[in-house]
C-alpha positions in Angstrom: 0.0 0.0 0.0 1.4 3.6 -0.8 2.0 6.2 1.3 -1.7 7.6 2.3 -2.8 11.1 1.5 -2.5 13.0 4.9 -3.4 16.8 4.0 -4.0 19.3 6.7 -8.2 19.1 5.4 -8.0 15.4 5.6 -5.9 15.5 9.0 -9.0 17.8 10.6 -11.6 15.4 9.3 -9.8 12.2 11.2 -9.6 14.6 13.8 -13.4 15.4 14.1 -14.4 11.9 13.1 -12.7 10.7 16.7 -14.3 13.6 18.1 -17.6 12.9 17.1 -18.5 9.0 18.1 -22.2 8.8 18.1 -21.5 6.0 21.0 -20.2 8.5 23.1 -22.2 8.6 26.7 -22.4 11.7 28.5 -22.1 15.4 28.4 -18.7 14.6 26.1 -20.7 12.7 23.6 -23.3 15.7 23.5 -20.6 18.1 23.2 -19.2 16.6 20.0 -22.0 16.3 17.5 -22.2 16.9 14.4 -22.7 20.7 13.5 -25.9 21.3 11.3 -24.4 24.2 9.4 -21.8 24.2 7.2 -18.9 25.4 9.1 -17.7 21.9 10.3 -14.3 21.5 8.5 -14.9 23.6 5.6 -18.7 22.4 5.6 -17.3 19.0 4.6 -20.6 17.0 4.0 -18.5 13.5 3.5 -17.6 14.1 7.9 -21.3 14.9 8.4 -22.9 12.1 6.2 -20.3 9.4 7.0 -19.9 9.7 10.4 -24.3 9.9 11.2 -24.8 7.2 8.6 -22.2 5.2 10.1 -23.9 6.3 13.9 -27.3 4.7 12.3 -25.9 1.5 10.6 -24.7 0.7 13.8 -27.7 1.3 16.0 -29.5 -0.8 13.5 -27.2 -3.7 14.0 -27.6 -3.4 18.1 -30.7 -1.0 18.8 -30.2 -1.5 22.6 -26.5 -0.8 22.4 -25.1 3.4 23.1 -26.8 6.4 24.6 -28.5 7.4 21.2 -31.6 6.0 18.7 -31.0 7.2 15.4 -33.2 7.3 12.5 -33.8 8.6 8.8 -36.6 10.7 7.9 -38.0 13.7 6.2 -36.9 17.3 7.5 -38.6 18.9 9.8 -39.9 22.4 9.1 -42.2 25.3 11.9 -42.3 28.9 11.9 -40.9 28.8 15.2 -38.4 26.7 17.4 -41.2 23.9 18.6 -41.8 20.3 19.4 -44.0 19.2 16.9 -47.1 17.0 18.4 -46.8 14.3 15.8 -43.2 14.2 15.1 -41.8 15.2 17.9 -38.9 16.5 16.2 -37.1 19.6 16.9 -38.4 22.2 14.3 -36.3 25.3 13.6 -37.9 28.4 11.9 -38.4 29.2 8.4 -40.9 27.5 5.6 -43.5 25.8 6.4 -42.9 24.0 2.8 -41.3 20.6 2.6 -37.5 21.2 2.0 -36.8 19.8 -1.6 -33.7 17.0 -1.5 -31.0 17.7 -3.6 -30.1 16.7 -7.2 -27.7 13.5 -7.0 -25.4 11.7 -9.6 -24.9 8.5 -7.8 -29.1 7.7 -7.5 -31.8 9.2 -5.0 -31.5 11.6 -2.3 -30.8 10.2 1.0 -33.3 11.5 4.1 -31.9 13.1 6.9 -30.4 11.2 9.9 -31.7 12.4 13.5 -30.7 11.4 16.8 -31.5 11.4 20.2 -31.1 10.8 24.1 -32.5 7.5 24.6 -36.3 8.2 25.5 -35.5 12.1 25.5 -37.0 14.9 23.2 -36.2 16.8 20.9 -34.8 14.6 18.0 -31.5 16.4 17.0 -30.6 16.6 13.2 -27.3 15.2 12.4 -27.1 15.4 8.5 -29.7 17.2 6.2 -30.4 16.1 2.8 -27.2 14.2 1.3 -26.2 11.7 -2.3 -24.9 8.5 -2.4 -21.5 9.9 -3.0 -21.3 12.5 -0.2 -20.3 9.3 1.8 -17.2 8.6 -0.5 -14.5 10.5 0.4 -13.4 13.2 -2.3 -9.8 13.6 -3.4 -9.2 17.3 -3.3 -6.4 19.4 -5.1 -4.2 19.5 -1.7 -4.5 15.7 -2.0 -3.7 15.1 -5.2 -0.1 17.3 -5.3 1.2 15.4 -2.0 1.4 12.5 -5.3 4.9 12.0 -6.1 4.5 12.4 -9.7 7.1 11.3 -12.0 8.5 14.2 -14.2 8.5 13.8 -17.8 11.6 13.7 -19.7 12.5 16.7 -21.7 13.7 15.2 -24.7 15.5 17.4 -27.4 16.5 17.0 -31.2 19.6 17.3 -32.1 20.7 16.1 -28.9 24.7 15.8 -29.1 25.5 18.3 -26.5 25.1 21.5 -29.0 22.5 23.0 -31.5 23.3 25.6 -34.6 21.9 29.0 -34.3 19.3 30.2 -36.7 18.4 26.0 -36.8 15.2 24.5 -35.5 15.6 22.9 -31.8 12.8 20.0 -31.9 11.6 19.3 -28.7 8.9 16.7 -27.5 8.0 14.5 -24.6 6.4 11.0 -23.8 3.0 12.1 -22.5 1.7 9.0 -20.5 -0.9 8.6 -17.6 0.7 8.0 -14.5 -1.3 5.5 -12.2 -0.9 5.7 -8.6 -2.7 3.3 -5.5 -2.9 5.0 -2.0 -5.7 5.7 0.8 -7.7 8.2 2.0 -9.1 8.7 5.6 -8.7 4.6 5.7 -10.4 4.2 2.1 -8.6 2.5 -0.2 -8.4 3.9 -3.8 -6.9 4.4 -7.1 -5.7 7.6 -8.8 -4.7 8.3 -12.4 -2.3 11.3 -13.5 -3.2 12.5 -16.9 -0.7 15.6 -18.4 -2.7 18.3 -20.4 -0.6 21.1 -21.1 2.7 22.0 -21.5 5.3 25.0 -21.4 8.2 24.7 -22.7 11.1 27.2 -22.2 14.0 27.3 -24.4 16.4 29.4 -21.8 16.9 32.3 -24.1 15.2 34.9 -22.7 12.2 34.2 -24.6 8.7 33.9 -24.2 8.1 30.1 -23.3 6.6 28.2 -25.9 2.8 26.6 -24.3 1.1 24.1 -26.1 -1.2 20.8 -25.3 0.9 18.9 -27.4 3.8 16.9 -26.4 5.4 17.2 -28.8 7.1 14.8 -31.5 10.4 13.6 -32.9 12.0 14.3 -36.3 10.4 14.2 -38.7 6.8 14.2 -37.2 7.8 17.4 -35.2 5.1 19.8 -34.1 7.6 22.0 -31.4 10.9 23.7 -32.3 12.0 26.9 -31.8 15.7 28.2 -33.3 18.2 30.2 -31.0 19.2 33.4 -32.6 22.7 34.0 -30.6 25.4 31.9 -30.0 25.9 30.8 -25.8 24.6 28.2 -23.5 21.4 27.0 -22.4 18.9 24.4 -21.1 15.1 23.5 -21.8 12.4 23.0 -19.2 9.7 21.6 -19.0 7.0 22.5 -16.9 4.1 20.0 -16.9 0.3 20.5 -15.8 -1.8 17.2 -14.5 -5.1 16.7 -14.4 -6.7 13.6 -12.2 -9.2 11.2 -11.3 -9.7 8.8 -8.6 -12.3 5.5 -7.8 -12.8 4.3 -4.4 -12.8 0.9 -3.4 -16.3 0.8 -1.8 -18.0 2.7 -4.3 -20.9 0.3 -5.7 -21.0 1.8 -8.9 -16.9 1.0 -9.2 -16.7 5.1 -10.8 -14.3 7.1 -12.2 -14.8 10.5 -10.4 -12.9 14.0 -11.6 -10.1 15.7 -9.1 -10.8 19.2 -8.5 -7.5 20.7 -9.5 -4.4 20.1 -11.2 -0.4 19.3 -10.2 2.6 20.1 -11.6 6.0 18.8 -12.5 9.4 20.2 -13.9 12.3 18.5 -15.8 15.0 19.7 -17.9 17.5 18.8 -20.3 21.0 18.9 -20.2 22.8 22.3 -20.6 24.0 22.6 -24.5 26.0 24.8 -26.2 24.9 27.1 -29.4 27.2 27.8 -31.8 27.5 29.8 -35.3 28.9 27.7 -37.8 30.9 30.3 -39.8 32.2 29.6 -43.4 35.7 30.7 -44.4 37.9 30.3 -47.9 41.3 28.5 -47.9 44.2 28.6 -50.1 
């Protein structure tokens, strides 16, 4: 097993997630519920979802086990802080209309999850309205760079330690998905590292060529650039990566997108450019 993703986001969620046992007796337990707004950890609704929906599997398993009945249902809605007679849920103000459930990818809406005291009102609202894949965790940007990509080689045509000036330099790279298996707050999963874009500076004080082409050798060539004065110089590479990750308990076994992009350098070797100069003898 790699090394697992540890950002400081996904270091605050374990963090909370020990916090916040819903088996928990006493004032403690109480004390470290879940939040109902969305200021928990960045409003992180995989903490939220997982960690009630995990609380309710396992009152369903053992019912007489803990200091807490759970259970799904519809939210709760008054025009003022109240128990309602039927529900005996704790309303909070606002519309009296039915709240609508959100629009999910992975299937239908799951209800909210409520707990309580054993035997004591009000109900307490754990997690509103949530998908199927809000209890997957989510591979974020932070997560993807702490990835030790491999950078792709700069490769350069001709490549015998000097170029002409006033010649094409061909440059090109090999631009292959990088595949990568690690974990995620204990969830196993696979990522894949797909370069986009490339920049490609020649050293010579010019603008950098970019391009979402890698490029090809001689004589398929697509990127070259000629060096107009004779001196030294190297070519990097700077590479942009997209990605995409699939978790091992996901049912539907899915490819999901990353939400940002890393980055990698390389370079060639330093080179000389020289001036061939012609010249008459006899």
């Amino acid at each position: 097993m790699a090394q697992p993703l540890t950002s400081a986001a996904c270091r605050a969620v374990v963090i909370a997630l020990a916090l916040s046992s819903g088996f928990v007796v006493g004032a403690a337990g109480r004390a470290a519920a879940l939040e109902t707004d969305e200021d928990i950890v960045g409003g992180d609704i995989f903490l939220r979802a997982r960690q009630a929906t995990d609380g309710l599997n396992h009152y369903e398993d053992d019912p007489g086990r803990g200091a807490y009945e759970w259970k799904r249902d519809l939210p709760c809605w008054s025009r003022a802080p109240e128990i309602d007679d039927v529900s005996h849920d704790l309303c909070w103000g606002g519309s009296a209309v039915q709240h609508d459930p959100p629009e999910c990818e992975d299937g239908d809406a799951l209800q909210p999850i409520w707990r309580r005291i054993r035997d004591v009102n009000p109900w307490e609202q754990q997690v509103g309205w949530h998908c199927p894949e809000d209890l997957l965790p989510a591979v974020a940007e932070d997560d993807f760079r702490q990835l030790t990509i491999t950078p792709l080689r700069a490769h350069m045509q001709p490549d015998r330690g000097e170029v002409l000036v006033n010649k094409p330099t061909i440059v090109y790279t090999e631009a292959e998905p990088a595949t990568f298996r690690t974990e995620l707050l204990g969830f196993g999963l696979d990522i894949e590292a797909t370069p986009i874009a490339f920049v490609w500076d020649f050293g010579d004080g010019e603008r950098p060529l970019e391009t979402t082409s890698p490029g090809h050798p001689y004589p398929d060539h697509d990127l070259a650039r000629s060096y107009r004065e004779p001196g030294s110089a190297r070519i990097t590479l700077y590479t942009t990566w997209t990605g995409r990750y699939r978790v091992d308990i996901d049912p539907l076994h899915k490819w999901r997108d990353i939400d940002g992009t890393a980055f990698t350098t390389s370079s060639t070797p330093q080179f000389e450019i020289v001036e061939l100069r012609s010249h008459l003898d006899g």
